[in-house]
Structure formats: structure tokens, C-alpha cells
N, C-alpha and C positions, 0 to 999 in steps of 0.2 A: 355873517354870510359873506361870500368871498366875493372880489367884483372882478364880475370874467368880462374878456375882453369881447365874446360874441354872448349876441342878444336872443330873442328867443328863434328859433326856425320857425318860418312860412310856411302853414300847410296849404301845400301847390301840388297836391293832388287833384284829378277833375272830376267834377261833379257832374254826374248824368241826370240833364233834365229831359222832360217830356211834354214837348209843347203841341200845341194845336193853332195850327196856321188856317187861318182864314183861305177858301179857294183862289181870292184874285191875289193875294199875296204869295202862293206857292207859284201863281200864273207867272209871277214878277220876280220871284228869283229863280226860277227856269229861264225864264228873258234874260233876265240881268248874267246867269251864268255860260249862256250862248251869246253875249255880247264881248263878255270879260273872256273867252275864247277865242273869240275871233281877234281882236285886241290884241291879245299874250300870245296865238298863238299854240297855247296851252290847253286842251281840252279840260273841262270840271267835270270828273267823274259824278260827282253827288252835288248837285246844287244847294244841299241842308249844309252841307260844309262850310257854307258861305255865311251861315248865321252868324259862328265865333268870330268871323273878322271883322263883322261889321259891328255887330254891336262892340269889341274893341276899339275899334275905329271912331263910332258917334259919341260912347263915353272918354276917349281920349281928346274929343275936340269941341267938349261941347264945355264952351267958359261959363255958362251959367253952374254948373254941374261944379268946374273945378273950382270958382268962385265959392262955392257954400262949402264945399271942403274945406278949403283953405281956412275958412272961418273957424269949420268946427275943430279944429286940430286947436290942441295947446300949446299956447306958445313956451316953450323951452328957453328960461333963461341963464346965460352960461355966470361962473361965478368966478369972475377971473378981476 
């Protein structure tokens, strides 16, 4: 088998979920999407829009999160 220099592709295609929001939590990203407006500026057509960037957001900063990652990955050792 031949050893290519690129690895496998990313499927980073999106995936269409369908969630079900609680009343006071639609209440709070309607708020939150008329605050981030007035802020920016920038009117939010669709306050649902706001889902992808947050939950991006909480799992990009949440150290316990990248902490258990970091565990579960194998450590690669090089052979030089």
C-alpha cells in the first residue's frame, strides 16, 4: 500500500438537526439576539442562528471538555 502524503478528508458536510427549545430559552435567545444587535449594530434576522455559534463557542472553551480529549487521543510516538 503506497504512503500518500494526504490523510483521509473531513466530512464537513452539515448535519440538519431538529431540536425542541424550551419556551424561556427561545425567550433568551430572542433577548440575547436583540442585545447582540444593538451592540454590533447588526440586526439577527433569525435568533436560531445563534445556536451554531454558541454551542461552538462553549465547546471551544470549556477546559474540562478539552481536558478529557486531550486524554482520549493516542499519543503518537515519532521514530526518529
Amino acid at each position: 500500500m503506497a504512503k500518500l502524503k494526504l490523510g483521509p478528508i473531513p466530512d464537513d458536510k452539515p448535519v440538519k438537526v431538529t431540536v425542541e427549545l424550551p419556551a424561556p430559552l427561545h425567550r433568551d435567545l430572542i433577548a440575547y439576539a436583540e442585545v447582540l444587535a444593538r451592540e454590533t449594530g447588526q440586526p439577527v434576522a433569525d435568533p436560531l442562528r445563534l445556536i451554531v455559534p454558541m454551542l461552538e463557542r462553549f465547546i471551544a472553551t470549556d477546559r474540562g471538555f478539552a481536558k478529557s480529549r486531550r486524554q482520549a487521543r493516542p499519543v503518537v510516538k515519532s521514530s526518529s
